[in-house]
VEXLUMLUM-16509 format. One record per residue: z, x, y of N, C-alpha, C, CB in turn; residue in three letters. Coordinates in steps of 0.05 Angstrom, whole numbers, plus 5000, padded with zeros to 4 digits. Glycine has a CB too. Example, Ala and Ser with C-alpha at 12.3 -4.5 7.8 and 13.67 -1.06 7.14 Angstrom:
2
n.c3:5156	n.c1:5264	n.c2:4886	ca.c3:5156	ca.c1:5246	ca.c2:4910	c.c3:5156	c.c1:5264	c.c2:4934	cb.c3:5181	cb.c1:5226	cb.c2:4911	code:ALA
n.c3:5142	n.c1:5257	n.c2:4955	ca.c3:5143	ca.c1:5273	ca.c2:4979	c.c3:5157	c.c1:5258	c.c2:5001	cb.c3:5114	cb.c1:5282	cb.c2:4988	code:SER
% end
This chain:
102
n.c3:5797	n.c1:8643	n.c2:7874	ca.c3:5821	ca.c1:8638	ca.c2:7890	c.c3:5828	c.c1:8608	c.c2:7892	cb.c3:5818	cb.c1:8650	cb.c2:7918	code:UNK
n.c3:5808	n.c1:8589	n.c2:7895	ca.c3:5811	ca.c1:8559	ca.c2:7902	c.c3:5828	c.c1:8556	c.c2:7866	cb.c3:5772	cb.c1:8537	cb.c2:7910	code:UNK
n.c3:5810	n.c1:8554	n.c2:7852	ca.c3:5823	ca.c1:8557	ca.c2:7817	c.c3:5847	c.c1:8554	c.c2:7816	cb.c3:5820	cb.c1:8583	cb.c2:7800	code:UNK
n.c3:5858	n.c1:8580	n.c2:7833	ca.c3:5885	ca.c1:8590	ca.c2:7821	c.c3:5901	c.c1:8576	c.c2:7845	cb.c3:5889	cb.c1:8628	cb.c2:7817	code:UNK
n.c3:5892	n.c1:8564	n.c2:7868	ca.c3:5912	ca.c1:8553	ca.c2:7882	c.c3:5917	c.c1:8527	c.c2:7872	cb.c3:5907	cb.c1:8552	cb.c2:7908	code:UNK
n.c3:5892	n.c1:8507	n.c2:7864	ca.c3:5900	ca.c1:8484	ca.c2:7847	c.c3:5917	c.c1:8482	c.c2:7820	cb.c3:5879	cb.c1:8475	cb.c2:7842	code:UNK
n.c3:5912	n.c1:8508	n.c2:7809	ca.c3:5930	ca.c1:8503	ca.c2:7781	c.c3:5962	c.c1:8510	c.c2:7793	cb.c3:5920	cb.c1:8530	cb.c2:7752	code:UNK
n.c3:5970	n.c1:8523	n.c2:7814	ca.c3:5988	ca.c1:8536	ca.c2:7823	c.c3:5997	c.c1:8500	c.c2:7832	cb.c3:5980	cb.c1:8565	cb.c2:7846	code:UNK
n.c3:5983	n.c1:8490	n.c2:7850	ca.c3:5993	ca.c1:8458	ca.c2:7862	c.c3:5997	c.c1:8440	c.c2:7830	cb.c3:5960	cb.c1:8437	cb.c2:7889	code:UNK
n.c3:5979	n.c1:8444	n.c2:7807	ca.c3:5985	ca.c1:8424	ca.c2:7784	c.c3:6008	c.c1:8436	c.c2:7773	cb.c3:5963	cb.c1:8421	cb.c2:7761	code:UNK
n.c3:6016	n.c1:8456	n.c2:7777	ca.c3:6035	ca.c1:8461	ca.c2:7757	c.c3:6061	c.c1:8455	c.c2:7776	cb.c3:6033	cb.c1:8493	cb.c2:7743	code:UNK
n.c3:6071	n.c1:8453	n.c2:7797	ca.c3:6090	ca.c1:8451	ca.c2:7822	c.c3:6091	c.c1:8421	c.c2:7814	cb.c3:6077	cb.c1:8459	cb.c2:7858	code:UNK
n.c3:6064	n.c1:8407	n.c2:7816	ca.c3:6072	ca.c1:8372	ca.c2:7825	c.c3:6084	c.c1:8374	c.c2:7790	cb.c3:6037	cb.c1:8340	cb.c2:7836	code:UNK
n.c3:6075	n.c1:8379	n.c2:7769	ca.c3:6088	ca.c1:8370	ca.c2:7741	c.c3:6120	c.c1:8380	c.c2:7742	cb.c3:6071	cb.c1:8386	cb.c2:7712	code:UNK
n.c3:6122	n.c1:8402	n.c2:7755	ca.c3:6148	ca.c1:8408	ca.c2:7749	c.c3:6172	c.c1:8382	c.c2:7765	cb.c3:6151	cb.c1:8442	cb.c2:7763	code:UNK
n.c3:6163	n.c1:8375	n.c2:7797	ca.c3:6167	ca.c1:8360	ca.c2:7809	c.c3:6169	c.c1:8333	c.c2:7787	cb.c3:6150	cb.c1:8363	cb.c2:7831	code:UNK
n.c3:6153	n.c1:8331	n.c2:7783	ca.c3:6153	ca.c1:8294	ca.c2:7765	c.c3:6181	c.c1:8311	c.c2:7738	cb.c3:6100	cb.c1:8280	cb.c2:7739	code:UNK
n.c3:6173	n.c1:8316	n.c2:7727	ca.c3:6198	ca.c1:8324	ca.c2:7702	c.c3:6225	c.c1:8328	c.c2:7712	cb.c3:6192	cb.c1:8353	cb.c2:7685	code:UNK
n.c3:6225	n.c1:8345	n.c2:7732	ca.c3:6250	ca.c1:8346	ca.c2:7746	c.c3:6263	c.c1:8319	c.c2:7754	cb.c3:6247	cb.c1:8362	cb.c2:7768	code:UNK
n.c3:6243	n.c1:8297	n.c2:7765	ca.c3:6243	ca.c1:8267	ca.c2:7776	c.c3:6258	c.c1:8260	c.c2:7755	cb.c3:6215	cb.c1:8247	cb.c2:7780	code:UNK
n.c3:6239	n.c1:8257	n.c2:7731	ca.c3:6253	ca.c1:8239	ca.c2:7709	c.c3:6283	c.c1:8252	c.c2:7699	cb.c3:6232	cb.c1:8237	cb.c2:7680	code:UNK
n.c3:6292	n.c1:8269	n.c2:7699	ca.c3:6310	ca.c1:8274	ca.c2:7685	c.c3:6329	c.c1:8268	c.c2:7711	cb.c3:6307	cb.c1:8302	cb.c2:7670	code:UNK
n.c3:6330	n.c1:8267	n.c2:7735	ca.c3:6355	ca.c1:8251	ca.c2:7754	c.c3:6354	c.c1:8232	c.c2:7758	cb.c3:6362	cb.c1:8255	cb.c2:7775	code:UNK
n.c3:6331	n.c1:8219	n.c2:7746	ca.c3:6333	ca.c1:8183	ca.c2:7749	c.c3:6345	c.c1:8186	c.c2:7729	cb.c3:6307	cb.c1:8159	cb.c2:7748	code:UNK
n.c3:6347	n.c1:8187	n.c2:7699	ca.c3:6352	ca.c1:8181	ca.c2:7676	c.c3:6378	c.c1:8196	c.c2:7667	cb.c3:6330	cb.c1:8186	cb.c2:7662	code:UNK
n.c3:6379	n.c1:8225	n.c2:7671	ca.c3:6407	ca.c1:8242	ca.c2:7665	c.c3:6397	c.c1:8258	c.c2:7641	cb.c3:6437	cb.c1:8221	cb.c2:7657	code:UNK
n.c3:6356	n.c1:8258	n.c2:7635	ca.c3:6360	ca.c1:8267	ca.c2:7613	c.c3:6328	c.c1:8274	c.c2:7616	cb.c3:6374	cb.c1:8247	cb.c2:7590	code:UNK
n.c3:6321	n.c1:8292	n.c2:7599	ca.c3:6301	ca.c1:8307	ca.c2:7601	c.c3:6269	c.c1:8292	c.c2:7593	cb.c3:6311	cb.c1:8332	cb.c2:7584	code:UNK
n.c3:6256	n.c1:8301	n.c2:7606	ca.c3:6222	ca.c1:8274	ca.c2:7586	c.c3:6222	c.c1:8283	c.c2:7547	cb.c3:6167	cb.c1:8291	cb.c2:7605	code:UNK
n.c3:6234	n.c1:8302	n.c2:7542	ca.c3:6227	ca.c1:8301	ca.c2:7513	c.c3:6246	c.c1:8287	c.c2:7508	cb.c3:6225	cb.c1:8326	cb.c2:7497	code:UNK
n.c3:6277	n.c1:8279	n.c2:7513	ca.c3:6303	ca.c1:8270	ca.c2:7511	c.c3:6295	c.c1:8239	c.c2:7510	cb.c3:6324	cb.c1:8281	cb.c2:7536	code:UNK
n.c3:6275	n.c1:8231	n.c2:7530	ca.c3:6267	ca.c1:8207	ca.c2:7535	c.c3:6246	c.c1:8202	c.c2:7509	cb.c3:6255	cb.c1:8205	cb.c2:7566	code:UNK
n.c3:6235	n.c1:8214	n.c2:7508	ca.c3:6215	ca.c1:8206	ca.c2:7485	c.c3:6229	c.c1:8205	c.c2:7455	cb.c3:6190	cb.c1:8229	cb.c2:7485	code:UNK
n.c3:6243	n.c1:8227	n.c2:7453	ca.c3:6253	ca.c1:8224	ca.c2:7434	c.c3:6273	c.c1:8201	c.c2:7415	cb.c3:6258	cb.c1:8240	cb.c2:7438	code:UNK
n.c3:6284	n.c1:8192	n.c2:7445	ca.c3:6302	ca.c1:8164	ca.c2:7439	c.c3:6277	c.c1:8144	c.c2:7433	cb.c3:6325	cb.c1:8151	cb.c2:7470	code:UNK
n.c3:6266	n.c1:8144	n.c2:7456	ca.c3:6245	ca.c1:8119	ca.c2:7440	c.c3:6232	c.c1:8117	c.c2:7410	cb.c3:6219	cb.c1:8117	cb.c2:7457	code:UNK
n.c3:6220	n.c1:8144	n.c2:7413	ca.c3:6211	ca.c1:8150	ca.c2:7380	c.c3:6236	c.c1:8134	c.c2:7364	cb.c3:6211	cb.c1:8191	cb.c2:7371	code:UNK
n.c3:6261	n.c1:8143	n.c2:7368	ca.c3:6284	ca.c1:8129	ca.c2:7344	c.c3:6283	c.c1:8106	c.c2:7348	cb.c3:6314	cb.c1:8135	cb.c2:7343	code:UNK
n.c3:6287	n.c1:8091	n.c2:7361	ca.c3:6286	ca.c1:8065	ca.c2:7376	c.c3:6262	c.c1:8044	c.c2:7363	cb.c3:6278	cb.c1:8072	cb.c2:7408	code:UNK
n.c3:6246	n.c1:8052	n.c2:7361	ca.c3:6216	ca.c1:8047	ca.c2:7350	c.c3:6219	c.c1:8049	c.c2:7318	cb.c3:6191	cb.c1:8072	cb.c2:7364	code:UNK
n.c3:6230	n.c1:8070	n.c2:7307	ca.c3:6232	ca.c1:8077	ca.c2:7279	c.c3:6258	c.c1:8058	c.c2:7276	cb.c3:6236	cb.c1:8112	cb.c2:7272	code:UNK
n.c3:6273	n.c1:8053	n.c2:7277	ca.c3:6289	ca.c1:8040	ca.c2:7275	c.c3:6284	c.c1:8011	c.c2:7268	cb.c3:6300	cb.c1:8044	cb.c2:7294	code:UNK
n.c3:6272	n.c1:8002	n.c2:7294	ca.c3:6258	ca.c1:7969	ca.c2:7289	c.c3:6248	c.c1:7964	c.c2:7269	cb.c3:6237	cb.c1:7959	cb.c2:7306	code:UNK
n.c3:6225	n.c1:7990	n.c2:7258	ca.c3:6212	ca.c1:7985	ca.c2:7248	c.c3:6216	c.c1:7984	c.c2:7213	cb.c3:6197	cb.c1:7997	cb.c2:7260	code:UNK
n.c3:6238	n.c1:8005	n.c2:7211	ca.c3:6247	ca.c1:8008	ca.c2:7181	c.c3:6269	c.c1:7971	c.c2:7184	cb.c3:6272	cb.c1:8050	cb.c2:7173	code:UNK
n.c3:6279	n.c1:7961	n.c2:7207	ca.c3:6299	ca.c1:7941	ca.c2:7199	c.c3:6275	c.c1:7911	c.c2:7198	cb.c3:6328	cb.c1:7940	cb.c2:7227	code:UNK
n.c3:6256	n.c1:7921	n.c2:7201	ca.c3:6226	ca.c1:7895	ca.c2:7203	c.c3:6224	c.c1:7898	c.c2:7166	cb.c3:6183	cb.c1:7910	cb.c2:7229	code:UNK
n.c3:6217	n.c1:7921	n.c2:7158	ca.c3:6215	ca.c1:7921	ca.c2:7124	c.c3:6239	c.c1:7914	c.c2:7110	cb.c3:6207	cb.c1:7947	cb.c2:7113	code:UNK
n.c3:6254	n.c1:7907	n.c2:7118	ca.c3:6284	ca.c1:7898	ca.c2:7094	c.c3:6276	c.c1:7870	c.c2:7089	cb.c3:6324	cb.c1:7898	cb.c2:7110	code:UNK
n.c3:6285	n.c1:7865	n.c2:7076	ca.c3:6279	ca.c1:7839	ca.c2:7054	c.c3:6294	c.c1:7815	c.c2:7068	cb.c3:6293	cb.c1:7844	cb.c2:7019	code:UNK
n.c3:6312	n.c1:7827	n.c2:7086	ca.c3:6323	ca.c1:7804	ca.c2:7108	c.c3:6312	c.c1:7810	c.c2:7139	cb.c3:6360	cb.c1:7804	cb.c2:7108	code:UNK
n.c3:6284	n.c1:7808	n.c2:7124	ca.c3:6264	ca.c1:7817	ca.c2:7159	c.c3:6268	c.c1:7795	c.c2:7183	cb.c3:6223	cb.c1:7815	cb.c2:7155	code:UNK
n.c3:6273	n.c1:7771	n.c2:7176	ca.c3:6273	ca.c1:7747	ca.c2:7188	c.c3:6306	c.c1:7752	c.c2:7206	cb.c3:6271	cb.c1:7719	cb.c2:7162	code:UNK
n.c3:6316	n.c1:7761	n.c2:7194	ca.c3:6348	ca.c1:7767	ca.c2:7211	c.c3:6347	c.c1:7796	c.c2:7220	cb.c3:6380	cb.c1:7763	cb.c2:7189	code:UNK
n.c3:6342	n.c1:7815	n.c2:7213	ca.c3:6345	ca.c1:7845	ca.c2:7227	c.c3:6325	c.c1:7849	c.c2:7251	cb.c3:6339	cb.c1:7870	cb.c2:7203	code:UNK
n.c3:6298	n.c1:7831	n.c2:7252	ca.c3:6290	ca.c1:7834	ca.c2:7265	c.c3:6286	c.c1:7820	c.c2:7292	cb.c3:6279	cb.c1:7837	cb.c2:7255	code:UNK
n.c3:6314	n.c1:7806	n.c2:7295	ca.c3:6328	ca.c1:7797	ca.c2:7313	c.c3:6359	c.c1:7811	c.c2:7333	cb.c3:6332	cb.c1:7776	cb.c2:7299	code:UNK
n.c3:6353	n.c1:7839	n.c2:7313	ca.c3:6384	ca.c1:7855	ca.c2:7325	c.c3:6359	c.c1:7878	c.c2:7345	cb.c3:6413	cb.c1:7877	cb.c2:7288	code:UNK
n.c3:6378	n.c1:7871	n.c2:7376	ca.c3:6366	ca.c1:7891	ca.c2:7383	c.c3:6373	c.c1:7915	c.c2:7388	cb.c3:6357	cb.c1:7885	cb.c2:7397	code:UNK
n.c3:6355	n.c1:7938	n.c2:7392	ca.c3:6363	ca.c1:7971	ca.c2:7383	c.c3:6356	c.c1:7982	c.c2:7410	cb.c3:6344	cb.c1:7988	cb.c2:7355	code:UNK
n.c3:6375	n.c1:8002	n.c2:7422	ca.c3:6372	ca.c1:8020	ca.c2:7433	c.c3:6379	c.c1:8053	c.c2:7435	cb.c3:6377	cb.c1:8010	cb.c2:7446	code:UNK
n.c3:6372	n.c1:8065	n.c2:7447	ca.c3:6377	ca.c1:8094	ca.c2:7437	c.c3:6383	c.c1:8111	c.c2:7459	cb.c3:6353	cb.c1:8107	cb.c2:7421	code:UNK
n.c3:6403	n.c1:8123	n.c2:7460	ca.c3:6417	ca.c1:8144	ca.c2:7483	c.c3:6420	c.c1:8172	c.c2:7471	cb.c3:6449	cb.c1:8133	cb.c2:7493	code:UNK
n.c3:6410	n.c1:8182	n.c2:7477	ca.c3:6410	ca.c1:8215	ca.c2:7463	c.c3:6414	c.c1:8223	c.c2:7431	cb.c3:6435	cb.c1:8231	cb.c2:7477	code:UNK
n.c3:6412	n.c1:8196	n.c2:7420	ca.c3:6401	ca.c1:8207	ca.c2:7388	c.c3:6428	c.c1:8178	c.c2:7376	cb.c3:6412	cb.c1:8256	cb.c2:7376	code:UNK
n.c3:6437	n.c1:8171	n.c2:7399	ca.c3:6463	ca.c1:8149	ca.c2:7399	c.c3:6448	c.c1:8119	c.c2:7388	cb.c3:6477	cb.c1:8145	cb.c2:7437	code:UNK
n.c3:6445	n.c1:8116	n.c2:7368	ca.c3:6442	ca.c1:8074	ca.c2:7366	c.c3:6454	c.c1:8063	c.c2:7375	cb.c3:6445	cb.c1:8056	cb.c2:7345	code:UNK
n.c3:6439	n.c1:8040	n.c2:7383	ca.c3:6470	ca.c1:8016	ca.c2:7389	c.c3:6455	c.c1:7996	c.c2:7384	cb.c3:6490	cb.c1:8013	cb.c2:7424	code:UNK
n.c3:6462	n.c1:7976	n.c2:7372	ca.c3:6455	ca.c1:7948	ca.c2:7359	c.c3:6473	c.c1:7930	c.c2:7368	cb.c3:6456	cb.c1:7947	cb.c2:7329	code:UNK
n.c3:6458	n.c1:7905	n.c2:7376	ca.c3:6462	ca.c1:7891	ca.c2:7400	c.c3:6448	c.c1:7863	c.c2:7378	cb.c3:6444	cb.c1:7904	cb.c2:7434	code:UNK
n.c3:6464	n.c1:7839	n.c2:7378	ca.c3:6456	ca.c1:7817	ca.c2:7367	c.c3:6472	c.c1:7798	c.c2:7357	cb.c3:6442	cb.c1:7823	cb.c2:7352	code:UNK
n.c3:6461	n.c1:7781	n.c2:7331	ca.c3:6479	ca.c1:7767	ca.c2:7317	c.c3:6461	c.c1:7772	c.c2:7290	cb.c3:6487	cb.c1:7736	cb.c2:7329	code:UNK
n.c3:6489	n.c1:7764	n.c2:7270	ca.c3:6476	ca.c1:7765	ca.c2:7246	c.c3:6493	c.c1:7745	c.c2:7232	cb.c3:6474	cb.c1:7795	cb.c2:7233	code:UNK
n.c3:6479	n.c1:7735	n.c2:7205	ca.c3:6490	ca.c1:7705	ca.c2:7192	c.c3:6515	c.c1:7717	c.c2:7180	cb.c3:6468	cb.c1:7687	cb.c2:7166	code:UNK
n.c3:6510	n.c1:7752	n.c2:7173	ca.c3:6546	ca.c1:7762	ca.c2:7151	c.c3:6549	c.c1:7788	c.c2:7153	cb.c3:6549	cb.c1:7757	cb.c2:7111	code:UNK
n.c3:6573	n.c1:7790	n.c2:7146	ca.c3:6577	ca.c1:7832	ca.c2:7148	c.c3:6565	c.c1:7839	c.c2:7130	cb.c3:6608	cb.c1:7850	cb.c2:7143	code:UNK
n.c3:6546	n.c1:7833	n.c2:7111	ca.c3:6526	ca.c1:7844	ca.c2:7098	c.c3:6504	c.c1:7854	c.c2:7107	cb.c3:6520	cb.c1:7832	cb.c2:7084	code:UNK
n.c3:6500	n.c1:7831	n.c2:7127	ca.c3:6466	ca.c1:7842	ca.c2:7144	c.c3:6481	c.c1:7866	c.c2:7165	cb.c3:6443	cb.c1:7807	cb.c2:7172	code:UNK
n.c3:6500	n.c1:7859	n.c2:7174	ca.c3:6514	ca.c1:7876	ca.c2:7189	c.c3:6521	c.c1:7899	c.c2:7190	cb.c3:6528	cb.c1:7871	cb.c2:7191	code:UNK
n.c3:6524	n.c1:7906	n.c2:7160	ca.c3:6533	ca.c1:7936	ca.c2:7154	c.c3:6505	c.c1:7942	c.c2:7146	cb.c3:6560	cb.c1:7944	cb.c2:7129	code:UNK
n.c3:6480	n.c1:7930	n.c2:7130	ca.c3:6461	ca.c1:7932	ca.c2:7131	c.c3:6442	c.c1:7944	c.c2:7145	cb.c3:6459	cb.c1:7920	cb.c2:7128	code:UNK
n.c3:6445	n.c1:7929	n.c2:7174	ca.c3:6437	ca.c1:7941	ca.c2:7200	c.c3:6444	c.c1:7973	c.c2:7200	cb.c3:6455	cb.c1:7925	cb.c2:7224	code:UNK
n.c3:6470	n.c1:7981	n.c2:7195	ca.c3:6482	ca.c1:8008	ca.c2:7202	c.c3:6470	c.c1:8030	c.c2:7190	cb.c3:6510	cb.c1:8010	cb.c2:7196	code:UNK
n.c3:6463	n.c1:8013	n.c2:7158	ca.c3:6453	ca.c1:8033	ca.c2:7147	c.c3:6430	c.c1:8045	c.c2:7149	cb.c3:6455	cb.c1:8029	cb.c2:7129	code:UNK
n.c3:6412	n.c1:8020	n.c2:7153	ca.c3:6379	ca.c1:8032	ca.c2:7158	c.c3:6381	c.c1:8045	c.c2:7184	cb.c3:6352	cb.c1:8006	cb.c2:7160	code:UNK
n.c3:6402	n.c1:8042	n.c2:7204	ca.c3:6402	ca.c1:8058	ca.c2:7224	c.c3:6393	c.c1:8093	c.c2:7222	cb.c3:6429	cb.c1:8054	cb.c2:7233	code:UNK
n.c3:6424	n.c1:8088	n.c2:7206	ca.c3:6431	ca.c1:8119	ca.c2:7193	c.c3:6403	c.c1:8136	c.c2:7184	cb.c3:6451	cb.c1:8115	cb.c2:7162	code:UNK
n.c3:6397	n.c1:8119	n.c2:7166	ca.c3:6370	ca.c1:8133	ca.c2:7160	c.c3:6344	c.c1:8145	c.c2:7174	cb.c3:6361	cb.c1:8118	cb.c2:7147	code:UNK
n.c3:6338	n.c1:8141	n.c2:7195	ca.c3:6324	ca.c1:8150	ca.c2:7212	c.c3:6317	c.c1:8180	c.c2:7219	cb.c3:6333	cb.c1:8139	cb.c2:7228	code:UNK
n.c3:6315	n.c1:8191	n.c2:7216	ca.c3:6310	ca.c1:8223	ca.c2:7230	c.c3:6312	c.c1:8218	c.c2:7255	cb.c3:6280	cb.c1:8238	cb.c2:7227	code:UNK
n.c3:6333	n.c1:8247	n.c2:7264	ca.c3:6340	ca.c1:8252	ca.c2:7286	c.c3:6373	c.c1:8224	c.c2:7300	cb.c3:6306	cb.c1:8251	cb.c2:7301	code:UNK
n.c3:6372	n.c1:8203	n.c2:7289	ca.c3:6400	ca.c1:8198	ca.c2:7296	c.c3:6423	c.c1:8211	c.c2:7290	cb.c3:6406	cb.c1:8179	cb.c2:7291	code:UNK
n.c3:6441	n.c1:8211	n.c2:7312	ca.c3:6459	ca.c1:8227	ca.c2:7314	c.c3:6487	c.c1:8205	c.c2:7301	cb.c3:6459	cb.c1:8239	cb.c2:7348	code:UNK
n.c3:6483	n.c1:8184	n.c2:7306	ca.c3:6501	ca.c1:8162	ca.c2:7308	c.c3:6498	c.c1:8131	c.c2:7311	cb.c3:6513	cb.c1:8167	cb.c2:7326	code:UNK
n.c3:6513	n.c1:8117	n.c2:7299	ca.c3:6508	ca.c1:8085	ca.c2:7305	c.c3:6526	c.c1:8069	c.c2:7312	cb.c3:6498	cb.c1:8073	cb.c2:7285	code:UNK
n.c3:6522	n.c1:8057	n.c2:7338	ca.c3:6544	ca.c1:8044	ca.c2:7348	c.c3:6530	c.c1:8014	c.c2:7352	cb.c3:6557	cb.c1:8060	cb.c2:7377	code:UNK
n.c3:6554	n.c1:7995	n.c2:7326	ca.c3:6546	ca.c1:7968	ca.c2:7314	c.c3:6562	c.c1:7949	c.c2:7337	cb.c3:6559	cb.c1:7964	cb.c2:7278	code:UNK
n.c3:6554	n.c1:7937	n.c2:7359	ca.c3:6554	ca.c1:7916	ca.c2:7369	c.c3:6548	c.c1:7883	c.c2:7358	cb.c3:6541	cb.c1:7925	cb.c2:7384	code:UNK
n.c3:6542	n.c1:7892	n.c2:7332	ca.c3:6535	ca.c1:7859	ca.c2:7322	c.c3:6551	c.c1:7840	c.c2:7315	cb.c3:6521	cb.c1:7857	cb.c2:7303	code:UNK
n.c3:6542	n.c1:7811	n.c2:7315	ca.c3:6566	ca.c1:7790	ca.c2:7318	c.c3:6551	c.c1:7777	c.c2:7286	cb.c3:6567	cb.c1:7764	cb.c2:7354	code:UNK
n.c3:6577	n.c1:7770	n.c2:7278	ca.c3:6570	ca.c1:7749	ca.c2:7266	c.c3:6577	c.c1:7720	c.c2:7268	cb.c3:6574	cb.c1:7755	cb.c2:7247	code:UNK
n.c3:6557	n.c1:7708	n.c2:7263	ca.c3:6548	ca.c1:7677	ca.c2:7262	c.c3:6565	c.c1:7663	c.c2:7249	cb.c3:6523	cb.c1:7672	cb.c2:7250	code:UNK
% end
């Protein structure tokens, strides 16, 4: 009986915390993870381009599968560059290019 009242209280407080995050945020803990996962993949495919020294100065964020790139860049080459390795990612939905050029 004790067993089943603690798993009964673990499973209440988890629901409680998940429910938390998703009205702080507007979005669910896999919704949350999942942006970061892109977010992370993102950086990381724009760190291996051959203009690592400049892409890895644009910064990336992720809203429900949404990019958005935030920075400066030396030309609309690195620029549209940026968009592309975006694209490529699994699971983006979209890329919204905020970048300036220099």
């Amino acid at each position: 009986m004790r067993s089943a009242v603690r798993s009964l209280v673990t499973v209440v407080l988890c629901v409680l915390l998940l429910s938390s995050c998703t009205a702080m945020t507007g979005k669910t803990a896999g919704q949350n993870v999942d942006d970061a996962t892109i977010t992370a993949s993102v950086k990381a495919k724009l760190a291996t381009q051959e203009a690592a020294s400049t892409l890895t100065r644009v910064g990336v964020n992720t809203d429900r599968g949404i990019v958005h790139l935030d920075g400066i860049v030396p030309s609309e080459e690195m620029r549209q560059k940026a968009t592309d390795v975006a694209k490529q990612v699994a699971g983006v939905r979209g890329v919204v290019n905020n970048l300036q050029i220099q």
